[in-house]
C-alpha positions as CSV (number, residue, x, y, z in Angstrom):
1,X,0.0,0.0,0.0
2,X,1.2,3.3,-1.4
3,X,2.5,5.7,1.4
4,X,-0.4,9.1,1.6
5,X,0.9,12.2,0.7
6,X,0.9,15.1,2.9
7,X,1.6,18.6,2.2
8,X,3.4,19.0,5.6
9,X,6.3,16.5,5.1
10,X,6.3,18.6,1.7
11,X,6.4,22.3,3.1
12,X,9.1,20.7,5.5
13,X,11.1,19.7,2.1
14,X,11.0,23.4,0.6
15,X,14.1,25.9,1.7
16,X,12.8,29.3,2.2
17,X,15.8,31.5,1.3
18,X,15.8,35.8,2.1
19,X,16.4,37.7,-1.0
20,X,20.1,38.9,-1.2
21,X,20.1,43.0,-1.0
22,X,20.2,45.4,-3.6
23,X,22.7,48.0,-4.3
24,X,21.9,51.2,-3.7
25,X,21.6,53.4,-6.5
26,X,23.0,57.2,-5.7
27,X,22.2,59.5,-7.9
28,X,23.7,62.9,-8.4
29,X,22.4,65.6,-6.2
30,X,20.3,67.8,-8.4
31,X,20.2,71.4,-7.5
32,X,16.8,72.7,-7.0
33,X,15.2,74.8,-9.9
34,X,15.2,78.2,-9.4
35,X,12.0,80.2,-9.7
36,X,12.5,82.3,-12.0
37,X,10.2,85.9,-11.3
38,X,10.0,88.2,-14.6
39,X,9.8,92.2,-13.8
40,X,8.3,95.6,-15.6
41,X,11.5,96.7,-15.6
42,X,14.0,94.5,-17.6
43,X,16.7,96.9,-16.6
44,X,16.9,96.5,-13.1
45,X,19.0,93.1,-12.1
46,X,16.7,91.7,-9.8
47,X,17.8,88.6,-7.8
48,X,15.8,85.3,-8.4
49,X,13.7,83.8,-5.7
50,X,15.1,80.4,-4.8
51,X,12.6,77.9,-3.1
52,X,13.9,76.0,-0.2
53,X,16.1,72.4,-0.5
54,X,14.4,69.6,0.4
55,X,15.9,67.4,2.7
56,X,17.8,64.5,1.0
57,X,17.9,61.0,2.7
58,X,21.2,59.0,2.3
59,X,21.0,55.6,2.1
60,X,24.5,54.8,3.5
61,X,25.1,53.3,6.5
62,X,25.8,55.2,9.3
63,X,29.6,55.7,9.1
64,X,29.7,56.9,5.7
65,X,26.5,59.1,6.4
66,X,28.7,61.2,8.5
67,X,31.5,61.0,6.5
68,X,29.1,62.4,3.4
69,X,27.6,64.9,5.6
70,X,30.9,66.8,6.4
71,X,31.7,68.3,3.1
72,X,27.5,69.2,2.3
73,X,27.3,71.0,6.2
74,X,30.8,73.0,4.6
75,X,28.7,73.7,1.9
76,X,25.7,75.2,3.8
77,X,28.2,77.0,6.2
78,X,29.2,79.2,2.6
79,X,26.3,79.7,0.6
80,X,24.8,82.0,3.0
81,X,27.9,84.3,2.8
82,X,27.6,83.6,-1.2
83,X,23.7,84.7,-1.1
84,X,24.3,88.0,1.5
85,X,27.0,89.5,-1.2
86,X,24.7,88.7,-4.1
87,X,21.3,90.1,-3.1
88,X,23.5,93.2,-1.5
89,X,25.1,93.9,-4.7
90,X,22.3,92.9,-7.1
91,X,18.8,94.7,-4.9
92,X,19.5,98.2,-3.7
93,X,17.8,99.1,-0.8
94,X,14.2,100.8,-0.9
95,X,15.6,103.9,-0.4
96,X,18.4,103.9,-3.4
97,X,17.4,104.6,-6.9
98,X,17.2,102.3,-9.0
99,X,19.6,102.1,-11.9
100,X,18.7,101.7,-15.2
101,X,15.5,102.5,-14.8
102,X,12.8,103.6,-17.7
103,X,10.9,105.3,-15.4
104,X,13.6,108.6,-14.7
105,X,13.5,109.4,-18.0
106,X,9.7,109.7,-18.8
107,X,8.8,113.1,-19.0
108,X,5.9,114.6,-16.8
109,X,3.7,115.2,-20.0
110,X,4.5,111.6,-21.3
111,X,3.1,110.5,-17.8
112,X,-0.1,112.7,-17.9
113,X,-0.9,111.2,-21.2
114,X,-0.6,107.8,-19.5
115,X,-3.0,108.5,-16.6
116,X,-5.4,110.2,-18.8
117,X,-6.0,107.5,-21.7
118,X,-3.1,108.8,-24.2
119,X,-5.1,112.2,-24.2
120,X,-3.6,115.4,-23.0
121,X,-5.6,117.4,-20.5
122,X,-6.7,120.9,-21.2
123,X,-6.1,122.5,-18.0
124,X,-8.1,125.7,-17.9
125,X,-7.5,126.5,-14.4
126,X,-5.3,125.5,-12.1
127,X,-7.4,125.4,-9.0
128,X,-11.1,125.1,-8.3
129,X,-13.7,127.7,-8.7
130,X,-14.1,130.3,-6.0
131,X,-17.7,130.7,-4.6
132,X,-18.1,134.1,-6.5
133,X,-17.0,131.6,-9.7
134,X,-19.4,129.2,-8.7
135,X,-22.2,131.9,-8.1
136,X,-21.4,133.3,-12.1
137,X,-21.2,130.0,-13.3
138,X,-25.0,128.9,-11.8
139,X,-26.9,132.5,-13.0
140,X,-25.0,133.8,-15.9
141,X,-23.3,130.6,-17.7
142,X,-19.9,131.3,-17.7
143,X,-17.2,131.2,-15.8
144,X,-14.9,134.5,-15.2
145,X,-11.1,135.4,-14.4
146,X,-10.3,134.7,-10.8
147,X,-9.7,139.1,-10.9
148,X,-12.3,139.8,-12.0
149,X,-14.1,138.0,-9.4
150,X,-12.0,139.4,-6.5
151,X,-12.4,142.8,-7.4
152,X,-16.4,142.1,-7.8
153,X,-15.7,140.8,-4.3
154,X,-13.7,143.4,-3.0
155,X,-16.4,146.5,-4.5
156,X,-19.2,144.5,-3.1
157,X,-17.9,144.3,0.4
158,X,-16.8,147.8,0.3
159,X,-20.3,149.1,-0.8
160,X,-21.8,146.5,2.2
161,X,-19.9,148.5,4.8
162,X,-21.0,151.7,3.6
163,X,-24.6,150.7,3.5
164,X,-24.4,149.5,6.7
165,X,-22.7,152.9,8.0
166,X,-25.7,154.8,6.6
167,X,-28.2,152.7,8.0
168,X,-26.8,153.0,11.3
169,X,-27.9,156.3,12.9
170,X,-25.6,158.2,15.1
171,X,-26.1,158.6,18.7
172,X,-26.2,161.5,20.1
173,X,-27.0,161.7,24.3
174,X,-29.7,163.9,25.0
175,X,-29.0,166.1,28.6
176,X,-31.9,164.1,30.3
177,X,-29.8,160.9,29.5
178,X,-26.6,162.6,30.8
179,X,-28.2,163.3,34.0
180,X,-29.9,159.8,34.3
181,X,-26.5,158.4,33.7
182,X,-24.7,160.6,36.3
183,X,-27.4,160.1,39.0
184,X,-26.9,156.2,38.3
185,X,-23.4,156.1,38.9
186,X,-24.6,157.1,43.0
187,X,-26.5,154.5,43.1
188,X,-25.8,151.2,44.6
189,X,-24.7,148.1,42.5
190,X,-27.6,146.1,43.2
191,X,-30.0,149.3,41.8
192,X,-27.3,150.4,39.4
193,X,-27.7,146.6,37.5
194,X,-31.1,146.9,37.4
195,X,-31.1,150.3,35.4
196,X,-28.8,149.3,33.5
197,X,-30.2,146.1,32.3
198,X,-33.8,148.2,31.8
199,X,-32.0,150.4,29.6
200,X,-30.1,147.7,27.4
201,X,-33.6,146.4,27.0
202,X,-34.7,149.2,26.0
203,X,-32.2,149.7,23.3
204,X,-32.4,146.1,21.6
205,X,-36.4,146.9,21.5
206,X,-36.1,150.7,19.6
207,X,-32.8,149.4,17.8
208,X,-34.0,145.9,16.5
209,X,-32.6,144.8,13.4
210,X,-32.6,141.6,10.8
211,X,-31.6,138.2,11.8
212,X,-30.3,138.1,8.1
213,X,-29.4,140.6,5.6
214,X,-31.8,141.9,3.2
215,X,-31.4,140.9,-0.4
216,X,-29.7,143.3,-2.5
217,X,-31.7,145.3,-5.2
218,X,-32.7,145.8,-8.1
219,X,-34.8,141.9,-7.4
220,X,-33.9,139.0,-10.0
221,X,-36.6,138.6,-12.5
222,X,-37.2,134.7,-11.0
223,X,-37.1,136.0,-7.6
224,X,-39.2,135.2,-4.7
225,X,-38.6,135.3,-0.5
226,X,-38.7,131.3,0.1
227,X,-36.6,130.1,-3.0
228,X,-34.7,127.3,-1.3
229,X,-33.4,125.3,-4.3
230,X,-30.6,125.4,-6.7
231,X,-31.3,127.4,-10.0
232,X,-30.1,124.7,-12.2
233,X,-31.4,121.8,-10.5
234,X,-34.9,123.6,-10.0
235,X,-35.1,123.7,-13.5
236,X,-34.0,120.5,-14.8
237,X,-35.5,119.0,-12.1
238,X,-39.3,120.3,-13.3
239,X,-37.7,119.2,-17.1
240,X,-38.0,115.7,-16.3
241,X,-41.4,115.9,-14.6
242,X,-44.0,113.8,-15.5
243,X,-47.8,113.8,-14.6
244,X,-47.1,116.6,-11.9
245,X,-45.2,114.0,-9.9
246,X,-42.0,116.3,-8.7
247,X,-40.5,114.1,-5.5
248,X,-40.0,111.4,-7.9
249,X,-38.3,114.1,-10.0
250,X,-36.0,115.1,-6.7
251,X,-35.2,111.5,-6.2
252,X,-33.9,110.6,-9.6
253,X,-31.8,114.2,-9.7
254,X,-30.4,113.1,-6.1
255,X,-29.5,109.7,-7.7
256,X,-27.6,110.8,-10.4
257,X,-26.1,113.5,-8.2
258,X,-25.2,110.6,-5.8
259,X,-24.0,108.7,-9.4
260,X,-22.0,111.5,-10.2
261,X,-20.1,112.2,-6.9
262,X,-19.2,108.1,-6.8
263,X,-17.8,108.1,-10.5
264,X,-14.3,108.4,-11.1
265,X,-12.9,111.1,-12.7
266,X,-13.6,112.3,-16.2
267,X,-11.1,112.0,-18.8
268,X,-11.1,115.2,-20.9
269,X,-10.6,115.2,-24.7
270,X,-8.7,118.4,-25.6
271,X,-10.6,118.3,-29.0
272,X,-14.2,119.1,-27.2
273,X,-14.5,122.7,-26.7
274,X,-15.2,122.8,-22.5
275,X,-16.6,126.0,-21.3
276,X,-13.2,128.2,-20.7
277,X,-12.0,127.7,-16.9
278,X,-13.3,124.8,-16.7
279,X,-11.6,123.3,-13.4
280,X,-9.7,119.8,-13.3
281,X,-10.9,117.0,-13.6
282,X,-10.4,115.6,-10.0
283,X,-12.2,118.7,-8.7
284,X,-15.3,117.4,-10.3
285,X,-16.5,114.4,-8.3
286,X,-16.1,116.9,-4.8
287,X,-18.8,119.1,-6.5
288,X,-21.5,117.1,-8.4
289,X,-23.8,119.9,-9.0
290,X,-20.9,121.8,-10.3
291,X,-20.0,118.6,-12.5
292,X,-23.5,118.9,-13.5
293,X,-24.0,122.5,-14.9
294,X,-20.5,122.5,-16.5
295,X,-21.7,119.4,-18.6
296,X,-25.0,121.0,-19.6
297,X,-23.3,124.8,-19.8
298,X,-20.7,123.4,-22.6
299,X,-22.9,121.6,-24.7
300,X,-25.7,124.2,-24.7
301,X,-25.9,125.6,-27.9
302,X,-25.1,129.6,-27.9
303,X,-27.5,130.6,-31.0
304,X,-30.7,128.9,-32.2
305,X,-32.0,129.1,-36.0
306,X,-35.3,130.7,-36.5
307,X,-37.0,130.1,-39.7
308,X,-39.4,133.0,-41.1
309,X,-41.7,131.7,-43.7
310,X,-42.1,133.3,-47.0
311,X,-39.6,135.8,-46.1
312,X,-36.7,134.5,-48.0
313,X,-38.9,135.7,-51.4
314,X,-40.7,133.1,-53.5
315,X,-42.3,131.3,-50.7
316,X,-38.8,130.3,-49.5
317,X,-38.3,130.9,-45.8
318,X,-35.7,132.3,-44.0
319,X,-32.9,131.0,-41.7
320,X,-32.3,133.6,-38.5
321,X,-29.9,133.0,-36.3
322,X,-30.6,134.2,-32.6
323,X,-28.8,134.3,-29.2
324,X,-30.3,132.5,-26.5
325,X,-30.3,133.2,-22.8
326,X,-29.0,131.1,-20.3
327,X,-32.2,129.6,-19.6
328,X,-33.1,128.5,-23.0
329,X,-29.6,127.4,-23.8
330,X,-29.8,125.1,-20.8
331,X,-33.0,123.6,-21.9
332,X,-31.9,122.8,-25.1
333,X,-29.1,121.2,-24.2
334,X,-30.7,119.1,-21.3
335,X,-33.6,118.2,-24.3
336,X,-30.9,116.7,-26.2
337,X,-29.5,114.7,-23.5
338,X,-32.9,113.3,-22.5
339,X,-33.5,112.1,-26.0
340,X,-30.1,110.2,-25.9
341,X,-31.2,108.8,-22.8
342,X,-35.0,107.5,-23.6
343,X,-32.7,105.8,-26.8
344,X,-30.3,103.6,-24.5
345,X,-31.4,100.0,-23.9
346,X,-32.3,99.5,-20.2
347,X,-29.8,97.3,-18.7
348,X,-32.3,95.7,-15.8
349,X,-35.3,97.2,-14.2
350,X,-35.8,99.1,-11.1
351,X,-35.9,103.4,-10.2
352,X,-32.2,103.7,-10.6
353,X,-32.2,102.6,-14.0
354,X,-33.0,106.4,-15.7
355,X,-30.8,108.1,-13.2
356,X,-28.4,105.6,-14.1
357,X,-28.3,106.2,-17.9
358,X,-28.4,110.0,-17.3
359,X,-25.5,110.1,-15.2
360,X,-23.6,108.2,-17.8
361,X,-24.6,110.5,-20.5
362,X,-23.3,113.6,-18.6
363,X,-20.1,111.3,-18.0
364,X,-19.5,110.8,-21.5
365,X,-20.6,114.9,-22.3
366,X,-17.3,115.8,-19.9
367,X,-15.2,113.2,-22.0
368,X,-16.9,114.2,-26.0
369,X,-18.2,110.7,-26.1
370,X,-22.2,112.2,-26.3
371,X,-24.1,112.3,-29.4
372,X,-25.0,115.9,-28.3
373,X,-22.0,117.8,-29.1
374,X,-22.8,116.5,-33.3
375,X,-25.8,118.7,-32.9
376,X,-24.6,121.8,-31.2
377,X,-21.9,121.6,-34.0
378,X,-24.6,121.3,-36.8
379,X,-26.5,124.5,-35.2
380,X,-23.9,126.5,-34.9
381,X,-22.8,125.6,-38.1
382,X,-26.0,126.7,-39.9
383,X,-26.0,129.5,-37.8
384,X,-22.7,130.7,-39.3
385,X,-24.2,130.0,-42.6
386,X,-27.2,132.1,-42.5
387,X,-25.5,135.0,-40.4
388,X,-26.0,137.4,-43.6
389,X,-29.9,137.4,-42.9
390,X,-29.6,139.5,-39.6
391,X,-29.5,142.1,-42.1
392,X,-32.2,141.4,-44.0
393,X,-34.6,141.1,-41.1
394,X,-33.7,144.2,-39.5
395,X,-33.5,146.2,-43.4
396,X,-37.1,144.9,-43.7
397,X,-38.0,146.2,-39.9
């Protein structure tokens, strides 16, 4: 009978034997890659950032591990001189100026162009407006020479002194008062107080004057004793009226006054005729109202074209040119910018929409972006044409 097999006497039989070990493989250290940073200015040597090393694990045993780390810690124990006398001679400090740079020799007008969009600014004045400026510039349309408004100034303060000197009566003691006052002085303090605080009473009551001072005549022809609102926004505020509604009116001009104040500063285009003295442009955002009447003042058209029919001869009428007040021109102008407006696609829906769009359009009047400054060039142009029937009209008068 045949002996059974079994798998123990068989695993006994097998030899298990350990793998013999692998030679290590060294490879050559590999210096990190340095991270290269590119700069504006190419002229300026400007050290590379280096990352950090990572740490390197050595497969040696540990006799040769500290042989092998000798020479690498001599290494480390130089570079750091090394790196100290190359960033001090390749960065200057923040303080030094820089070398080489492309920056010193751009000129100041090269570098306005480059703030203001490649477009030189016309600066009509230096400074801001004065409030006798501002005062010309809201009732008359224009904007005079800082003289001329200091010697208005000076002339009006002058003639405010001497009105107030005539309206002042002298005093002149009668010799009741003299005797009152003498017989006071003998009195006691406690009775000479009283008198005298009877008397000042009596004074402010015969002597009483105004609170504020009276407005100067002859009266404005718009001029009433509770006008509390600006000239120009009273008027283009009741412009955009609709169906008698003015506090909606108020609160879309307040929105685009709010618009205007939180916009950046316009970018002037020295080909769009500004009205002359126009202040800078950063001086605009401070004062929305007077960014607001500067826009509408320079694009108001100074003449309008009146036709007369059949006066021309042959049933042909004729072109007049007219000059406009300050009113009219105003209205005009804002007339244009409203129908620019109701043109613009709505960009959402809501109440700040419109004062949105208008704001934008009066942005874009400051920078000669606006369709409206193509129509103030066509009237004035046909005004220029037709000039030679002033002539006529006043011949035929």
């Amino acid at each position: 009978m045949s002996t059974r097999l079994s798998l123990w006497t068989a695993c006994r039989a097998l030899v298990l034997r350990a793998r013999p070990p692998s030679a290590p493989v060294l490879k050559p250290n590999q210096p990190p890659r340095a991270i290269v940073r590119k700069y504006t200015d190419d002229a300026n040597s400007h050290p590379p950032h280096t990352s950090p090393q990572p740490i390197q694990t050595n497969p040696k045993g540990p006799a040769e591990a500290v042989q092998g780390t000798q020479p690498a810690q001599a290494d480390d124990a130089k570079e750091p001189e090394e790196v100290v006398q190359d960033t001090a001679t390749a960065s200057p400090g923040p303080g030094a100026p820089q070398q080489g740079s492309f920056i010193d020799a751009i000129d100041d007008s090269v570098l306005e162009q480059m703030m203001y969009g490649g477009s030189a600014v016309p600066r009509f004045s230096k400074q801001g407006l004065t409030p006798v400026q501002e005062e010309t510039l809201y009732n008359e349309g224009r904007i005079p020479s800082a003289d001329i408004t200091e010697d208005k100034a000076a002339e009006s303060a002058m003639a405010s002194s001497s009105d107030a000197e005539s309206l002042t009566p002298s005093y002149q003691p009668s010799i009741d008062q003299i005797l009152e006052q003498a017989f006071v002085c003998k009195l006691p303090r406690r009775a000479r107080l009283q008198v005298q605080d009877t008397v000042e009473v009596q004074d402010t009551v015969e002597t009483l004057g105004h609170k504020f001072p009276l407005p100067q005549k002859p009266f404005p022809a718009d001029f009433h004793l509770k006008k509390r609102y600006h000239p120009v926004l009273d008027q283009i505020t009741r412009l955009i009226m609709r169906d008698g509604k003015l506090s909606v009116a108020q609160r879309n001009i307040a929105l685009v006054l709010n618009h205007l104040r939180t916009s950046p500063a316009p970018k002037y285009n020295s080909s769009i005729p500004l009205l002359p003295g126009t202040p800078p442009a950063t001086h605009l955002p401070l004062n929305p109202i007077l960014y607001l009447t500067l826009a509408l003042d320079s694009v108001a058209p100074l003449i309008r074209v009146r036709h007369l029919p059949n006066a021309g001869g042959g049933g042909r009428s004729l072109e007049v040119p007219e000059p406009l007040g300050i009113r009219q021109r105003r209205r005009i102008a804002f007339k244009w910018i409203l129908s620019v407006v109701n043109k613009k696609p709505s960009r959402g829906s809501g109440r700040r929409q419109f004062p949105q769009r208008l704001a934008e359009e009066l942005i874009s009047i400051m920078e000669g972006r606006s369709g409206a400054w193509e129509k103030r060039r066509q009237v004035h142009k046909l005004g220029t044409t037709a000039r030679a029937n002033v002539n006529q009209v006043a011949r035929k008068k």
